[in-house]
N, C-alpha and C positions, 0 to 999 in steps of 0.2 A: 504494500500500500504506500503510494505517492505521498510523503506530508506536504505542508503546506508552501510555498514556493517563498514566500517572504519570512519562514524560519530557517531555509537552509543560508541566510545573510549572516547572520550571526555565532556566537559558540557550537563545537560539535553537540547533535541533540541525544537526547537522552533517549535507549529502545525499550519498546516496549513487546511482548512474546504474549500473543495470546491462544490461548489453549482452548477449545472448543467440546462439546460432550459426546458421549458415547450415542453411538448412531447418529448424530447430529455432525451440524459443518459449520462454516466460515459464517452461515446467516444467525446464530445465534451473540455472536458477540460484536459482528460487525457495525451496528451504532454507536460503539461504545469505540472502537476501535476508528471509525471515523471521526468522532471527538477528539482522543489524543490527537489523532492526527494533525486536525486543526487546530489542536492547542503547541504545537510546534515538537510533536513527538515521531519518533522514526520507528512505525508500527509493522511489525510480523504476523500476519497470519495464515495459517495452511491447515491440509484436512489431514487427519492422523491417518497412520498406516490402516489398510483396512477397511478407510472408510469412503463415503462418496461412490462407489462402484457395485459391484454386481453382490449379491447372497452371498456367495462362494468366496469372494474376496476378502469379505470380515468374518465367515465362517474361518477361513484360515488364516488369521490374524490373532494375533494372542497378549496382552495386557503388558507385556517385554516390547513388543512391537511397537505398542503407543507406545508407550513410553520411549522408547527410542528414537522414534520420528521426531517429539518433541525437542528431545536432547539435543540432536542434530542439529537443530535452526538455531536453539542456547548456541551452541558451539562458534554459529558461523558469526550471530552478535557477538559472544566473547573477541572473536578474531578482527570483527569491526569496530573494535572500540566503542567508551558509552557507555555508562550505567546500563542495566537491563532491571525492568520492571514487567514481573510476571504474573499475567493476569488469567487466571483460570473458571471457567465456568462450567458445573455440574462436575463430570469426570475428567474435566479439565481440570479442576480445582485441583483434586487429588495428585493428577500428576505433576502440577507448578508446586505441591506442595513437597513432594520428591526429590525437585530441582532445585527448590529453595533452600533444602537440608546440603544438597549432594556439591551446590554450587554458590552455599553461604558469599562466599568473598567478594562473587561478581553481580551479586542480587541487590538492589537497592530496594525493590519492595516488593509485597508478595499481596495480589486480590485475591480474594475465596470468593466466587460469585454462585451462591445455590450448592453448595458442597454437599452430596449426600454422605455424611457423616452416618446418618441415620435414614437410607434410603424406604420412601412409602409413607407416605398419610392417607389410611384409607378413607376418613370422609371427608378429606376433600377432593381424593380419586371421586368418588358416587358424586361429590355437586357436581364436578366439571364433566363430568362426562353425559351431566342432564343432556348437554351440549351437542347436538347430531354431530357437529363437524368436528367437534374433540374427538368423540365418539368412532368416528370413521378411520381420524388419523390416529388412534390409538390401536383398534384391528390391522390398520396396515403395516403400522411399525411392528408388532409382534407377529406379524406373518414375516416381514423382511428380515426380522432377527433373529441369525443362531443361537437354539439351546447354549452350543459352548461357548460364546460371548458372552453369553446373559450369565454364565457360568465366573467367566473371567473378570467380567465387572463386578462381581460381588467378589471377587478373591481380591480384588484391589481394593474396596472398599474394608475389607477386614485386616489386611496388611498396612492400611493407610494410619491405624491406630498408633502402631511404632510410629510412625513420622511424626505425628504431632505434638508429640512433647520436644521434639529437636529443633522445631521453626522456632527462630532466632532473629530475622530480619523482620522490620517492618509489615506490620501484619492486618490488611482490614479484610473483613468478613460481610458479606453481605448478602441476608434473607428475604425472598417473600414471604409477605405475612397469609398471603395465600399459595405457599406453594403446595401444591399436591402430589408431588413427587419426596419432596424430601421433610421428614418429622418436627415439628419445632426445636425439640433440645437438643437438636443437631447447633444451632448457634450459639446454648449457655454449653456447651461438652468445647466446643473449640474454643470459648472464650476462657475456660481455666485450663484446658488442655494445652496449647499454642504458648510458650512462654517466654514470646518476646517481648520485649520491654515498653517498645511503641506497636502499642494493641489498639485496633478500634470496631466496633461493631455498628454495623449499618440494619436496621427493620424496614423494609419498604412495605409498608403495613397492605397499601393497594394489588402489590403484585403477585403473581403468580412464580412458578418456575425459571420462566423466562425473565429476567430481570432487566434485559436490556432492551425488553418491548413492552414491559407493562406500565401500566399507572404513572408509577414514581419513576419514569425514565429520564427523565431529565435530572429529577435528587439523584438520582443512582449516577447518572453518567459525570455531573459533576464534583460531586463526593470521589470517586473512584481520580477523578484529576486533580481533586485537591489534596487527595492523600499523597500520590504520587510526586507532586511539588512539594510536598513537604519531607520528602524521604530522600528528595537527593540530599550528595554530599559531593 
């Protein structure tokens, strides 16, 4: 993603690496990532191994795999110079939080956007799915996804428990108050859990799962940039 043409005038800019969710792509965080952008940040995003393509393609894709693809782009900003700020959302979250431990030095800050810590709220799966067109896109996504993904994303989200007491960097966390994907003490479990020092926690009381298209997307989007200026060094 191109930033803005009257920030490359000045200091090198600061990257940003965002991580997108499981079965999901680039359109989940991309408002938010078009924001830095135009707040004069030099934005990454890509689709995890696996993902974006055929059944067969994330059937043989395996939780090592994201992870890895993520790694790779850290690597290629490490090698461009730059703070790097890692923005994660859903199983995204998970893996910046991996990165964050594994690549402390070169991390100036770390988003949790929708973190299933605690994946499943069942009533507010039952409200939202009142919803015929929730309803459709929820059938189609569990016919397009393998048992052994759905397998691997929960083995990540159980191994993700070690990580969270080793985040160390600059740390904000951000929930819908309606998400129906992930439980609410999913946000007070990371708020004692996570023990870095500048901790902050975001409730976007209107949204959903999707945090960067719901209600409070503009508090979210701006929040998430003011934390970021405030964690360089």
């Amino acid at each position: 993603m191109k930033p803005n043409v009257d920030c490359m005038k000045g200091a090198a800019m600061e990257n940003c690496l965002f991580i997108h969710g499981f079965t999901g792509g680039i359109f989940e965080i991309e408002p938010l990532a078009e924001h830095m952008s135009r707040n004069c940040y030099a934005c990454t995003t890509f689709t995890l191994h696996g993902h974006g393509g055929s059944r067969l393609e994330l059937k043989q894709s395996s939780r090592q795999h994201w992870v890895n693809s993520a790694e790779e782009q850290l690597k290629r900003l490490q090698a461009s110079g730059g703070g790097i700020h890692l923005i994660g959302f859903s199983t995204g979250a998970l893996i910046a939080s991996r990165l964050a431990v594994q690549y402390q030095t070169s991390i100036r800050s770390l988003t949790l956007l929708s973190a299933p810590v605690f994946p499943l709220h069942p009533p507010e799966i039952l409200r939202t799915l009142v919803r015929p067109e929730m309803l459709r896109q929820y059938v189609r996504k569990m016919r397009q996804t393998p048992p052994n993904a759905t397998r691997e994303f929960l083995r990540m989200v159980g191994e993700s428990f070690e990580v969270y007491p080793r985040i160390e960097v600059p740390t904000l966390i951000v929930q819908g108050g309606r998400d129906h994907l992930v439980k609410p003490k999913s946000v007070a479990y990371l708020r004692e859990a996570i023990p870095a020092v500048s901790k902050k926690v975001l409730l976007a009381e209107k949204s959903g799962h999707m945090v960067c298209h719901g209600e409070d997307r503009e508090r979210v989007l701006d929040e998430v940039l003011q934390f970021a200026a405030g964690s360089e060094r």
